[in-house]
N, C-alpha and C positions, 0 to 999 in steps of 0.2 A: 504494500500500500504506500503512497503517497506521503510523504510526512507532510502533517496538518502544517509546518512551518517553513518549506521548503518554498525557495524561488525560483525565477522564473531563470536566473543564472546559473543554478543548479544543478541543472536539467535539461536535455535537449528538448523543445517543442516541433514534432514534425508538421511536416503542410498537413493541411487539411484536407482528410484522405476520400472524399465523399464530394468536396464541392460545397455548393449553397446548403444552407440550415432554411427548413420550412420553422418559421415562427411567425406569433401574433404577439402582439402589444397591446396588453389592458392599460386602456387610460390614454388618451391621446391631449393631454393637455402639452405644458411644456417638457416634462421630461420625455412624454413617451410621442411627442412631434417629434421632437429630436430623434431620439431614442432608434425610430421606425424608420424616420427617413436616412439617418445617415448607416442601418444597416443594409437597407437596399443598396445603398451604393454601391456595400462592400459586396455585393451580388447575392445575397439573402432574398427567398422572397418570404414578404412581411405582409402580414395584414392588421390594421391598428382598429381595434375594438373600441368604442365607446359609446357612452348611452344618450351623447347631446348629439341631435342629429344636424343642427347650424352648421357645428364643429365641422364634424364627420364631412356634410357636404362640401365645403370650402376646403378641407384637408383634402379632398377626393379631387377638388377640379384643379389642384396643383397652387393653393392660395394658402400663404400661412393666417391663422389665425390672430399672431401676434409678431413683433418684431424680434429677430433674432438673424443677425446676417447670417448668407450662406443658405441658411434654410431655405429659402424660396426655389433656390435652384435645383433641389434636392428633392423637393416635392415634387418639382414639374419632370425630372431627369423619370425619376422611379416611376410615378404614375404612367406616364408616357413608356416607358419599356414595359410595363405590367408587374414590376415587381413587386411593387409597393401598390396597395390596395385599405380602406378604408370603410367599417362598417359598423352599424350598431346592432347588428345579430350578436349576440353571446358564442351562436354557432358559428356563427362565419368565418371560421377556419379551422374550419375539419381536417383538414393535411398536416396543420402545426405540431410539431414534439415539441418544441419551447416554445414558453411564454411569460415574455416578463411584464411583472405586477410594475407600472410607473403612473401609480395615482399618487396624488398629494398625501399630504397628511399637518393639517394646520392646525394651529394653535386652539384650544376648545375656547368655545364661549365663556365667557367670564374667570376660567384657570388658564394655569401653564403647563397644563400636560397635551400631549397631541392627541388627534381628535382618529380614532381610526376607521372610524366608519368606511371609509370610501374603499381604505385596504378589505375590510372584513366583506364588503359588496363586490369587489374586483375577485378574491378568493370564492366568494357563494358563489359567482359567474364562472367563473373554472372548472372547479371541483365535478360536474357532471359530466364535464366536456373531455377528462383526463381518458388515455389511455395507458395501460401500460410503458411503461419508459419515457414516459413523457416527463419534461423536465419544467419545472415552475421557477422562476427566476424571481427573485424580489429586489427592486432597483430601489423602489422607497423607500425613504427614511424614519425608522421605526425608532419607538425603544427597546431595551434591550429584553427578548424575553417572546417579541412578538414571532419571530421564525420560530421558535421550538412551539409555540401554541399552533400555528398555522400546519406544520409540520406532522402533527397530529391529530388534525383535519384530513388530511391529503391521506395519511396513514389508512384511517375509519374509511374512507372511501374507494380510495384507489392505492392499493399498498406499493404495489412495483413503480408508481409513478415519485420522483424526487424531488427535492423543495433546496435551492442551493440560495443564499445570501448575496446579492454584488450589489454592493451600494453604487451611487454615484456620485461622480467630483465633479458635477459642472462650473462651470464661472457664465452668469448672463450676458451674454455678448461676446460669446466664446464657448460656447456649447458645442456647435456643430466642432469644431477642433478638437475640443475636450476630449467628444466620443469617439471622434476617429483615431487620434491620438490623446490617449492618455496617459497622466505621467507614472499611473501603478491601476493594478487591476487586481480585487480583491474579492477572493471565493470563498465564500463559508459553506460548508460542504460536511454532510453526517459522514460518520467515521465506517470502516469498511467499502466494500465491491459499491456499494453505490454512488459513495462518495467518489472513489478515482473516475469511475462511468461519469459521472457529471462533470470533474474537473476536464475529461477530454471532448465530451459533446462542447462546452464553453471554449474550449481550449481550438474548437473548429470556428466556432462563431467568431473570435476573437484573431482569426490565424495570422491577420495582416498586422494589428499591432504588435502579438509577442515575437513575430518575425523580425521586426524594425527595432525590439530589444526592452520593450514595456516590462519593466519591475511589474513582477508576479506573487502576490501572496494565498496562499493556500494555508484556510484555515477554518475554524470551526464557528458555528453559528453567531453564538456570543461575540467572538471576538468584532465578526464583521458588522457587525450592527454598531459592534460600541466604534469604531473606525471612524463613520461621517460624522456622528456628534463628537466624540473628542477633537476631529480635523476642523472642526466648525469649531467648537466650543478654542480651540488655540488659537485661532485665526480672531476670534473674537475678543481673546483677552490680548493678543496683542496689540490689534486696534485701540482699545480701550487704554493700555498701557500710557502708551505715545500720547494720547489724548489727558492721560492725568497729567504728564509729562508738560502738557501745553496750558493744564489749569496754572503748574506751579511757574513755567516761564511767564505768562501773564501778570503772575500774582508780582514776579521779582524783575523784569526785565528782559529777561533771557529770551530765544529764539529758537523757537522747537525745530524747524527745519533744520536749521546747524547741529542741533542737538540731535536730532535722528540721523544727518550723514556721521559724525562723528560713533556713533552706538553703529553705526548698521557698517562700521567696517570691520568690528569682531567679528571671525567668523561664524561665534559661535552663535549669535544674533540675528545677522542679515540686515538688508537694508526693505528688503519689500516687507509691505503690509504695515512698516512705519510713518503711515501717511498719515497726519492727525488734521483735524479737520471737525467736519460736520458729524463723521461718526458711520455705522455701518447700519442698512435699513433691509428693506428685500423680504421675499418668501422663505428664506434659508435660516441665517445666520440668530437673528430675532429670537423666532419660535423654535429653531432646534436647543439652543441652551436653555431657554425655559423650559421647554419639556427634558432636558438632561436632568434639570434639577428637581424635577415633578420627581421622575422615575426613580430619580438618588432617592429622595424620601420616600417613596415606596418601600425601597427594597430597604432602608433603615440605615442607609450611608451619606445621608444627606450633609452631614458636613465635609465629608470632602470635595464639596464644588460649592461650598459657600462661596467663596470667592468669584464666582460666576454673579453671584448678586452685584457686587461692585463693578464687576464689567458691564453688565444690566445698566446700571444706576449711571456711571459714567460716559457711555454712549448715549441715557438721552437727555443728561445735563450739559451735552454740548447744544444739543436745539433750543434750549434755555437761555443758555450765553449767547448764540447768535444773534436771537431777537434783543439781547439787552444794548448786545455790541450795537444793534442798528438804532436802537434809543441812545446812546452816548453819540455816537456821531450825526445824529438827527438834531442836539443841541438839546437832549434831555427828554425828548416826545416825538413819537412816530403818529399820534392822534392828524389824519387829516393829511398826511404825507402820502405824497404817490408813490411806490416803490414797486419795481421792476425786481423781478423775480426768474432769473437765468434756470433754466432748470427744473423738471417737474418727476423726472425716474430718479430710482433710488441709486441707479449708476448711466454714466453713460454707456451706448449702443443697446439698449432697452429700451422697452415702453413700459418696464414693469413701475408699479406707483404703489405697489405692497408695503408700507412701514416705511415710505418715503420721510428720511428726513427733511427734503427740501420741501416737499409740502406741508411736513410736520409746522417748520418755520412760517412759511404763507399764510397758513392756515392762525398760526398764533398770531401774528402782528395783522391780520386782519379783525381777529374778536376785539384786537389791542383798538382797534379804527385808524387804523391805514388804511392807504386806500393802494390796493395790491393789485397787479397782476403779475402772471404768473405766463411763463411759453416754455417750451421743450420743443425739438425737433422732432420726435417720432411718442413722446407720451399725452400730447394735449387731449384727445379723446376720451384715454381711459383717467388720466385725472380727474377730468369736468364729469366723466361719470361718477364718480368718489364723490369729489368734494364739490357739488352742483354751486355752491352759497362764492367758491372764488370766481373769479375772473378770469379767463386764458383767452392767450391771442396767441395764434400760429407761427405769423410773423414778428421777428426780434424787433424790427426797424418802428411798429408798431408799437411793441410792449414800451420798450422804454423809451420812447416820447413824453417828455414832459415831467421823465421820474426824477424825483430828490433824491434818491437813491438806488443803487444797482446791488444787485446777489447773486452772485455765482456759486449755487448753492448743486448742480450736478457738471461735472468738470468733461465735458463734451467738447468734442476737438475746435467746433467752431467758437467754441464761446473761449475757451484758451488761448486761440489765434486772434481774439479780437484784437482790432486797431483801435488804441485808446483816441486816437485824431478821426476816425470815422464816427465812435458815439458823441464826442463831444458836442457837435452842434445840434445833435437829437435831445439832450435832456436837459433836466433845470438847472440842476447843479452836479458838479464833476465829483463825486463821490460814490464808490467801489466797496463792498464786501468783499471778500475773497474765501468762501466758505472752504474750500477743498486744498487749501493753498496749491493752488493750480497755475497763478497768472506769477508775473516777472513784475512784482513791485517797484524796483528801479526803472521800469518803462511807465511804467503806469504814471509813478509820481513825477516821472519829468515832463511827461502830458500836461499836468498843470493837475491832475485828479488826486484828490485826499484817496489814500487805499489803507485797509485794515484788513486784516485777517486773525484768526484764531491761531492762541499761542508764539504772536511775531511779534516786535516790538513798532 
């Protein structure tokens, strides 16, 4: 057998000895769009199950439902060769051996544990459909404990059929790259003959990445569950780090960006992810460490990710500071001020407006009575569906006409390139946010424009 710890260096990986894998995709939102279309590429044919038939149809005529580059073309490549296919029968792919679960799994109403209904509805929708040797993949991000329950489902029903763990490492606006190349690929897989039977059906599905040298972990259920939330949950306290890092250079003088080149040339550090700033928002990162720490107290280990509270607390006490920072340079009141609001996704190359901090801020200095709008390149629609009560305008040369103030609150290539000499004659007065510390303050203040940003002197 396989050692449950063994990589992908290890071990030779042969080609894949068979060709395409017949699979389907539960869940065609953002993971399993991705998901479905960038396996067709890889010559897979796919069919993507889901119960919204809007979705479905627009997935089907080669149209993404949301922004994510690359994807468009991946739809229209697949559907057009017939490889990729789209439907809301449960049945609708009778030929599939795998099928990976990529439904959400959000934050519950009113707590911080995640909500799994839509896993436990994606599993009921399987489970009749199993044949022997059929392989059930689970792509969402669970807590720890839900594969060995679903596991046991699948057992009662279909015993010869397997239930293997692969999380996923997307980045939004970098997904379709993510899945074709990823930077590690990780199996939780039950122990004995079914376990290696699985690592090698995945191990065909996968053949092009571990070919090109994709770090491989092979491991047990637990482990790969707990993998996306600890990789979140770090990613998250380091954000947050940097960002305490930027309350205390404000408080003294100091300059968090000097301060983070300086730390991020340990190696033992890095320098990415020490971007402080506005803070981290999105479907991910948010609700996966609150429900880490739901889970910790469950299982009666809740103090070891206390500390995840203060990450918690500290990413959204910078959308606090943002709006005070635009009342200190407003001359004490933002009451009746126009302000132009750069940015409405919680990162650039997204439309996603999930836990957006930049609309977090809009949204606050508007109940404050500013008078706000707010543009994004590719998120206007789905914010104004959110938050109906702001203001959004498509075009920039619109938005901040006549504003007292500017926010670069999602750091988007256009709005980083901006020409300080081309907004100047558009607004009232030459004064700048800089929520992401994104922009070149030295250009900026020789423009003639007051600039501020979080954690800079």
């Amino acid at each position: 057998m396989i050692d449950l710890l063994e990589t992908v260096q290890d071990r030779v990986v042969p080609p894949a000895p068979h060709g395409a894998v017949s699979m389907s995709v539960v869940g065609c939102g953002y993971l399993g769009a991705v998901h479905a279309a960038s396996m067709a590429s890889l010559g897979h044919d796919v069919v993507g199950v889901d119960v919204d038939a809007a979705k479905v149809a627009e997935l089907a005529s080669g149209r993404s439902p949301f922004f994510e580059p690359g994807l468009g073309a991946l739809l229209v490549d697949g559907t057009r060769a017939g490889t990729l296919r789209f439907t809301t029968d449960p049945a609708g792919a009778p030929g599939a051996t795998v099928h990976f679960v990529c439904v959400g799994t959000p934050q519950r109403r009113g707590e911080n544990a995640a909500d799994l209904r839509h896993v436990d509805a994606a599993v009921a929708q399987l489970l009749p459909q199993l044949k022997p040797g059929d392989l059930v993949v689970g792509k969402s991000t669970v807590p720890v404990g839900t594969a060995e329950r679903i596991a046991e489902q699948m057992a009662a029903v279909e015993p010869a059929a397997t239930l293997v763990w692969n999380p996923e490492f997307l980045r939004e606006g970098h997904a379709v790259e993510d899945t074709l190349s990823p930077d590690r690929l990780v199996y939780g897989v039950p122990e004995g003959a079914a376990g290696e039977r699985a690592v090698a059906v995945l191990d065909r599905v996968y053949a092009k990445a571990l070919a090109a040298g994709t770090p491989q972990v092979v491991t047990d259920y637990t482990t790969a569950q707990l993998v996306k939330v600890a990789a979140n949950s770090f990613l998250a306290t380091k954000i947050s780090f940097i960002n305490a890092m930027a309350e205390l250079c404000e408080a003294t003088g100091g300059d968090v960006i000097q301060l983070a080149d300086a730390i991020g040339h340990d190696a033992r550090i890095g320098r990415r992810f020490l971007n402080a700033g506005l803070g981290f928002g999105g479907g991910c990162l948010p609700k996966d460490i609150r429900a880490f720490m739901a889970r910790a107290g469950e299982l009666g280990v809740d103090q070891a990710l206390t500390f995840l509270r203060e990450v918690d607390s500290i990413n959204m006490r910078r959308r606090v500071r943002m709006v005070d920072l635009a009342r200190e340079v407003s001359s004490g009141s933002i009451v009746g001020r126009r302000i132009a609001v750069l940015g409405a996704a919680f990162k650039p190359h997204s439309d996603d407006v999930r836990d957006s901090p930049a609309l977090s801020v809009a949204a606050q200095m508007s109940l404050q009575g500013a008078d706000v709008v707010v543009t994004d390149p590719q998120a206007v629609p789905n914010a104004a569906a959110k938050w109906p009560d702001l203001v959004f305008e498509t075009d920039l040369a619109t938005a901040v006409r006549d504003a007292e103030l500017v926010l670069v609150l999602t750091e988007w290539p256009e709005y980083v390139a901006l020409d300080p000499a081309w907004l100047t004659p558009l607004v009232a007065r030459t004064r700048i946010l800089d929520g992401r510390n994104a922009l070149d303050p030295a250009r900026w203040r020789a423009a003639g424009w007051t600039y501020r940003a979080l954690g800079r002197r």
